[in-house]
C-alpha positions as CSV (number, residue, x, y, z in Angstrom):
1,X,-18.9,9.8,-5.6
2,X,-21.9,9.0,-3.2
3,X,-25.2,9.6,-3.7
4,X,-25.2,12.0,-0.5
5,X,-21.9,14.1,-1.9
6,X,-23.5,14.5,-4.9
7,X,-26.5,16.1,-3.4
8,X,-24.5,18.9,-2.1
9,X,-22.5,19.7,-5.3
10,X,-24.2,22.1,-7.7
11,X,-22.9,24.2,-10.5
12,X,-23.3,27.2,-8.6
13,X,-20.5,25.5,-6.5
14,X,-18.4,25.2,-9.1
15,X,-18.8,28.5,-10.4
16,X,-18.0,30.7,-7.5
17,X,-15.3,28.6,-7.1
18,X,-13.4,29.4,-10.3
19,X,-14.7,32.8,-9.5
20,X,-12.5,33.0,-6.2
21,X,-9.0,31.5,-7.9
22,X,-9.9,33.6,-11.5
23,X,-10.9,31.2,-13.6
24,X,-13.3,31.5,-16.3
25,X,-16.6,30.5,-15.1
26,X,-17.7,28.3,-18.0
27,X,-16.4,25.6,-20.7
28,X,-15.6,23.1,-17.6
29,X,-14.2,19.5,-18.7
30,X,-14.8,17.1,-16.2
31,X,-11.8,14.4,-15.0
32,X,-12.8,12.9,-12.6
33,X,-15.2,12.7,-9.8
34,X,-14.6,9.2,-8.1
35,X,-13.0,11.0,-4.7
36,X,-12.9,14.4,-5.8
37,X,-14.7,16.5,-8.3
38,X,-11.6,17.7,-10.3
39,X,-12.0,19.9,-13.8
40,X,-10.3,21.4,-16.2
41,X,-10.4,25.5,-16.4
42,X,-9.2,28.0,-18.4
43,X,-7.6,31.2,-16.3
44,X,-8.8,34.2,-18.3
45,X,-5.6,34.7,-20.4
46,X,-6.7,31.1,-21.7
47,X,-4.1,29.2,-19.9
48,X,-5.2,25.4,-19.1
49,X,-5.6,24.9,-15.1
50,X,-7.0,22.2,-12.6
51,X,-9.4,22.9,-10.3
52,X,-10.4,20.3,-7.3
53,X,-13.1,20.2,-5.3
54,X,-12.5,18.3,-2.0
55,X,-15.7,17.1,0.2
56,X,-14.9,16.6,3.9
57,X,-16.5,13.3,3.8
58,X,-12.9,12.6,2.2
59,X,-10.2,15.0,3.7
60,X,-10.7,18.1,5.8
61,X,-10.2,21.7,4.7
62,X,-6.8,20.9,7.3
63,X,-5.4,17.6,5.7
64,X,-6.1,19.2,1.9
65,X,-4.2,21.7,3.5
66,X,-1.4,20.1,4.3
67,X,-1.5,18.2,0.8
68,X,-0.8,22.1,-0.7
69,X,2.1,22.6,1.6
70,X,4.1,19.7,1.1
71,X,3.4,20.2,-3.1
72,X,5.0,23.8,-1.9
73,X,7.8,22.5,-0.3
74,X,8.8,20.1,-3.1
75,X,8.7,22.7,-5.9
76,X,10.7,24.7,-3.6
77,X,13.1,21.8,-3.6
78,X,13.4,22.0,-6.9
79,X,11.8,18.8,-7.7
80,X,9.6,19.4,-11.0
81,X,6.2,18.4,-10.0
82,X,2.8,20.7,-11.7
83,X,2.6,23.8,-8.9
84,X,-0.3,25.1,-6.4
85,X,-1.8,28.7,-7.3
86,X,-3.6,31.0,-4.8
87,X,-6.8,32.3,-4.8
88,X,-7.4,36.4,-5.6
89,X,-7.6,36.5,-1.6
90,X,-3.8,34.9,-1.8
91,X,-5.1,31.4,-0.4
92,X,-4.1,28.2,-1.2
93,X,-7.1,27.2,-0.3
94,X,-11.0,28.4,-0.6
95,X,-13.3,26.8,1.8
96,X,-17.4,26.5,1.0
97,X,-19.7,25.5,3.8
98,X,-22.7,23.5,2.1
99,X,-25.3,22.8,4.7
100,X,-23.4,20.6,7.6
101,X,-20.5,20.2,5.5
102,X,-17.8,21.7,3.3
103,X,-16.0,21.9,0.2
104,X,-12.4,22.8,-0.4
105,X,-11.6,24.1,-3.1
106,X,-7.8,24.5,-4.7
107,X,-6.1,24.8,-8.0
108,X,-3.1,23.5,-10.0
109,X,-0.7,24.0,-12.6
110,X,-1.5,21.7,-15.8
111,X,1.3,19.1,-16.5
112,X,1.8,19.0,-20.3
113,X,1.6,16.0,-22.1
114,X,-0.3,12.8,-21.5
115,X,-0.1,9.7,-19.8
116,X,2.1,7.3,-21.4
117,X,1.0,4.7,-23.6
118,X,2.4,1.1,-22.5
119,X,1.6,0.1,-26.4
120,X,4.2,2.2,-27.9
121,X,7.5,1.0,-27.3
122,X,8.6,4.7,-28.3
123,X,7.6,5.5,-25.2
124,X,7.1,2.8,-23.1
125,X,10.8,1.8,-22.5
126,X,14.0,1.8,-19.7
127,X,14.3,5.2,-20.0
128,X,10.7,5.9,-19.1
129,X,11.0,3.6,-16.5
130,X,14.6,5.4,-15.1
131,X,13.2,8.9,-15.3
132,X,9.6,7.5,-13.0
133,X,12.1,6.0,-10.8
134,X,14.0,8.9,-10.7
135,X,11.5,11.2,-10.2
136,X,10.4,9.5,-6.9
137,X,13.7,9.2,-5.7
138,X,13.6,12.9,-5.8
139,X,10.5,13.4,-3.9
140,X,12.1,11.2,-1.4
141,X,15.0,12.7,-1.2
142,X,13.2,16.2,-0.6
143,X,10.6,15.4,1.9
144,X,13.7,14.2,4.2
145,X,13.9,18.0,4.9
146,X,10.0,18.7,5.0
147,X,8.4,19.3,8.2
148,X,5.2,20.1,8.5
149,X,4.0,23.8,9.9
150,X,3.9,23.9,13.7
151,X,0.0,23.5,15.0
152,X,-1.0,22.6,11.0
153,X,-3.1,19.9,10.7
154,X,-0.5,16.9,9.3
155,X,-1.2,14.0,6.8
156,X,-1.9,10.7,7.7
157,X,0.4,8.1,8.8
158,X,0.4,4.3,6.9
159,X,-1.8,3.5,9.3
160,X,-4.4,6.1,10.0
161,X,-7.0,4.8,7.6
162,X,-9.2,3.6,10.7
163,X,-12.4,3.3,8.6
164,X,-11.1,0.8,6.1
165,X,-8.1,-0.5,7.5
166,X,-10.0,-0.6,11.7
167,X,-12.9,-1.7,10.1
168,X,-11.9,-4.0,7.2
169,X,-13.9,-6.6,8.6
170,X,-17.2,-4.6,6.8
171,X,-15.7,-4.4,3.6
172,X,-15.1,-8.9,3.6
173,X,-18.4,-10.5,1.7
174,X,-18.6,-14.0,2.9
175,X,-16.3,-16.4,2.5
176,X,-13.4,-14.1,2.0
177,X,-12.4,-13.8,5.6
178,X,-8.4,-14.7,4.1
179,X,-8.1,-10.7,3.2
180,X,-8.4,-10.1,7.2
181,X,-5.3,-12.5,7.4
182,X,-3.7,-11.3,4.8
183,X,-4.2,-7.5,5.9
184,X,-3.0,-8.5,9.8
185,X,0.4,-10.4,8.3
186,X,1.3,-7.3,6.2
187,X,0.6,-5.0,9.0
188,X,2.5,-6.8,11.4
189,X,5.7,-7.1,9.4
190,X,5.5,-3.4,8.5
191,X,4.7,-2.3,12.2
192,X,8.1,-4.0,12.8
193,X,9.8,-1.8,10.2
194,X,12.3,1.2,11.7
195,X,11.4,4.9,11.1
196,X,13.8,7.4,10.2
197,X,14.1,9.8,8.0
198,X,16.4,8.4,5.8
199,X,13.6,5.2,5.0
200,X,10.2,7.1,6.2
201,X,8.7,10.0,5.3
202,X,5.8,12.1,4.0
203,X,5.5,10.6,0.0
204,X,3.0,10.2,-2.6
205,X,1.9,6.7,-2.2
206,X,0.4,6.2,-5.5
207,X,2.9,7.0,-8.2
208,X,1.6,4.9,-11.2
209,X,0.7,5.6,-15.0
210,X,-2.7,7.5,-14.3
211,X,-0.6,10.0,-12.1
212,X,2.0,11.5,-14.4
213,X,2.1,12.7,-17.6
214,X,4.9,12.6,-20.5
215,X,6.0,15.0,-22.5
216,X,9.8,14.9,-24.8
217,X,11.2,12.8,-21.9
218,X,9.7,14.9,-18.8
219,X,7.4,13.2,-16.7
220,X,5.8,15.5,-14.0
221,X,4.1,13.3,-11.3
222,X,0.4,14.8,-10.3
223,X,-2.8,13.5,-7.5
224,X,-1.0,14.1,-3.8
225,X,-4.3,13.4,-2.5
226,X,-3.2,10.1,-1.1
227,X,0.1,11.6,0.3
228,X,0.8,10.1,3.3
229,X,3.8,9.3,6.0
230,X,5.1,5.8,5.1
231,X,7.7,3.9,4.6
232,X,10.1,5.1,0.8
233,X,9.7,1.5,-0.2
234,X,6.7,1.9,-0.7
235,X,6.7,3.8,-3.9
236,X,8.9,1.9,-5.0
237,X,5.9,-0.8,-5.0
238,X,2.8,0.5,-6.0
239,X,4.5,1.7,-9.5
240,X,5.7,-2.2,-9.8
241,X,2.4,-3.2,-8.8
242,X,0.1,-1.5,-11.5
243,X,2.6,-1.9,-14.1
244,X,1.9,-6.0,-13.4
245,X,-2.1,-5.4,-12.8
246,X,-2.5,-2.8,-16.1
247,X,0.5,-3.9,-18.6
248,X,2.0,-7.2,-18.1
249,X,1.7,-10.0,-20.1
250,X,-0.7,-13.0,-18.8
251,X,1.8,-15.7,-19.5
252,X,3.9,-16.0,-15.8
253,X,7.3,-16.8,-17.8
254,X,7.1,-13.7,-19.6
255,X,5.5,-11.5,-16.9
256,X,8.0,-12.2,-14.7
257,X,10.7,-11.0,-17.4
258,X,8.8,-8.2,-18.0
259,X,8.5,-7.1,-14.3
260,X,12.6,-7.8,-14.0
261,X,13.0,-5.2,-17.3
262,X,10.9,-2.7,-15.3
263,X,12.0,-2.6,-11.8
264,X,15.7,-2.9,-12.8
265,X,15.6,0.3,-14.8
266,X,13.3,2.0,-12.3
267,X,15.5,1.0,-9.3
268,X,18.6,2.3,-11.6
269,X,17.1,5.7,-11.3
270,X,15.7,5.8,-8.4
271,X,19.2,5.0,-6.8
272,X,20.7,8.1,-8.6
273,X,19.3,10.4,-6.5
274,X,18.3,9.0,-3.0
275,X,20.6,5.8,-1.9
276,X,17.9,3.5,-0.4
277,X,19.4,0.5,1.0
278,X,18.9,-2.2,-0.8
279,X,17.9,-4.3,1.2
280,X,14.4,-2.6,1.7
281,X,13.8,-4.0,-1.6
282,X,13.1,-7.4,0.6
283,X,10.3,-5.9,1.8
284,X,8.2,-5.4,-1.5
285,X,6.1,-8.4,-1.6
286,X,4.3,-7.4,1.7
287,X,3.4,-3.6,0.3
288,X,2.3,-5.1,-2.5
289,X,-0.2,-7.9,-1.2
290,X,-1.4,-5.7,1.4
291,X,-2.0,-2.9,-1.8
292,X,-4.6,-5.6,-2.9
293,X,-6.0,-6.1,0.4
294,X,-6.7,-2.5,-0.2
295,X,-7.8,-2.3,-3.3
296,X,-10.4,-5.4,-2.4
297,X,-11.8,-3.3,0.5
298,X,-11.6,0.1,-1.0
299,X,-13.6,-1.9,-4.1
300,X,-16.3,-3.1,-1.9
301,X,-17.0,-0.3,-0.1
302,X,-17.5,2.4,-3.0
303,X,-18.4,0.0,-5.8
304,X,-21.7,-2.0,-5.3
305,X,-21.8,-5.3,-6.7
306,X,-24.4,-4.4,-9.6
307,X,-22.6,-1.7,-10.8
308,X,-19.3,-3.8,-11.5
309,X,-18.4,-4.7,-14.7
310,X,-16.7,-7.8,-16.4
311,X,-13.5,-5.7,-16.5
312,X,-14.0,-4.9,-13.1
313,X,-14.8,-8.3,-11.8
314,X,-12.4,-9.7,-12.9
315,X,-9.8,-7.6,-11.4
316,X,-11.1,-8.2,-8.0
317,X,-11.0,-11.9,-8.8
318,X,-7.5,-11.9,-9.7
319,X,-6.8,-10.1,-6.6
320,X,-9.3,-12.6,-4.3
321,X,-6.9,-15.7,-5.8
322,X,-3.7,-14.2,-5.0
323,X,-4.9,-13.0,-1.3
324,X,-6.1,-16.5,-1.1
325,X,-2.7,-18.1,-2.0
326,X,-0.8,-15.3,-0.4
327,X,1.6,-14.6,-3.0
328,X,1.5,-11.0,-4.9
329,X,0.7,-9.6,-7.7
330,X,4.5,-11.0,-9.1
331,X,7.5,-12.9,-7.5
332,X,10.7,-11.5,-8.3
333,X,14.1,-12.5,-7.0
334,X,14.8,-8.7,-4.9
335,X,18.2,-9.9,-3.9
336,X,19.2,-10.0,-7.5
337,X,19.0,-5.9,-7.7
338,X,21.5,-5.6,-4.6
């Protein structure tokens, strides 16, 4: 989180916000704090619940907004995703004004179980892989019905990012001026891409391991925060991608076997519920390389140099050599899932 954000967050924040949705307002456990401030909270029957606080140096009170409505409309759908709660006022949302600024503040349902672990092959199988793919194809499916509330504010398109994708050129240390080619190819092909709603729509964007838990064979996808209007293919990507950046093998003979078990399974479920042509599959490798583009300039801009670790370096290494060959993060033959 910056510096400046972390100014303005106090406990007494925190506080009067579980007050307002009826938490408890002590024995916080922290999650995360990298874009949000998010917690764990117990409701005072001592039921688990997530509680988010949103600076608008990230989203407005309007965009986190229309984060909670879409959530809405897909449990309405039917769709088993973790569930929004009002506050004791009967909002959504509960918006605190902190000098020139302001936090929103909303809360979730806890998803049971944990995040699978790619070690165990008890878990970490085709059927795991059907069921995530499955999953999303129901999210797709649904959003092809959403439409947003007349005069709300709406969620971004692909595109909207105009800090980091307009200005991409102040996130490129020297000598990596490639990532600006790189980012202008993948934007060009997409921008020649049709929209409809059978292809485009309101989705996720970020549907890998860190964003749904497991539990007996139910996986209950979580973090809409990037939701955004793009392209379905799309998630079909980034789950391929950080399955290859966080659990393949290093050897390229067997990671690209291991990529093939993956996406077949995951395209066999996702094609049980929403029938993607499949000859968007084509279009993977330019989602994924400009998903590193992203990553390198997201990277840059939150994470100063010094405060990188090996770990870390060398992720943004691997991703520098494949932005500088222009190939992704794996080659797989897409034609071969038609």
């Amino acid at each position: 989180m910056e510096k400046e954000v972390e100014r303005l967050f106090s406990q007494e924040l925190l506080k009067e916000a579980a007050r307002r949705f009826g938490l408890a307002d002590h024995d916080f456990r922290k999650l995360g704090d990298f874009e949000n401030y998010v917690y764990e909270a117990m409701d005072h029957d001592g039921i688990a619940k997530i509680l988010r606080l949103t600076h608008s140096s990230h989203r407005s009170a309007g965009e986190v907004a229309a984060e909670l409505d879409y959530i809405s409309h897909l449990v309405a759908a039917g769709v088993d995703i973790p569930a929004c709660y009002p506050s004791k006022a009967g909002r959504l949302t509960e918006v605190f004004t902190v000098e020139d600024s302001e936090f929103t503040v909303c809360l979730f349902e806890k998803a049971g179980g944990k995040s699978p672990d790619s070690r165990d092959p008890e878990v970490w199988n085709g059927d795991l892989f059907r069921e995530w793919g499955r999953v999303t194809g129901a999210m797709h499916q649904a959003t092809k019905k959403y439409q947003a509330p007349e005069g709300a504010v709406k969620r971004p398109d692909w595109d909207d990012d105009t800090d980091l994708l307009g200005h991409a050129d102040r996130y490129v240390e020297k000598g990596d001026e490639y990532v600006l080619d790189r980012l202008t190819e993948a934007m060009g092909r997409m921008r020649q891409l049709p929209i409809n709603r059978d292809v485009y729509g309101l989705i996720h964007t970020d549907i890998h391991m860190g964003n749904f838990f497991v539990e007996n064979g139910r996986l209950r996808v979580f973090d809409f925060d990037d939701s955004a209007y793009n392209w379905f293919v799309h998630d079909l990507a980034i789950p391929l991608y950080y399955t290859m950046a966080w659990t393949a093998p290093e050897e390229e003979a067997e990671r690209k076997a291991y990529a093939d078990g993956f996406f077949r399974s995951f395209w066999e479920g996702y094609r049980q519920v929403n029938p993607l042509p499949a000859e968007w599959l084509e279009e993977i490798p330019a989602f994924l390389i400009l998903r590193d583009v992203c990553l390198y300039l997201v990277l840059n801009m939150k994470v100063e140099p010094e405060k990188r670790d090996d770990g870390l370096i060398r992720f943004i290494n691997s991703i520098k050599d494949r932005l500088s060959r222009n190939v992704p993060i794996v080659e797989l033959d897409f034609s071969a899932y038609r």
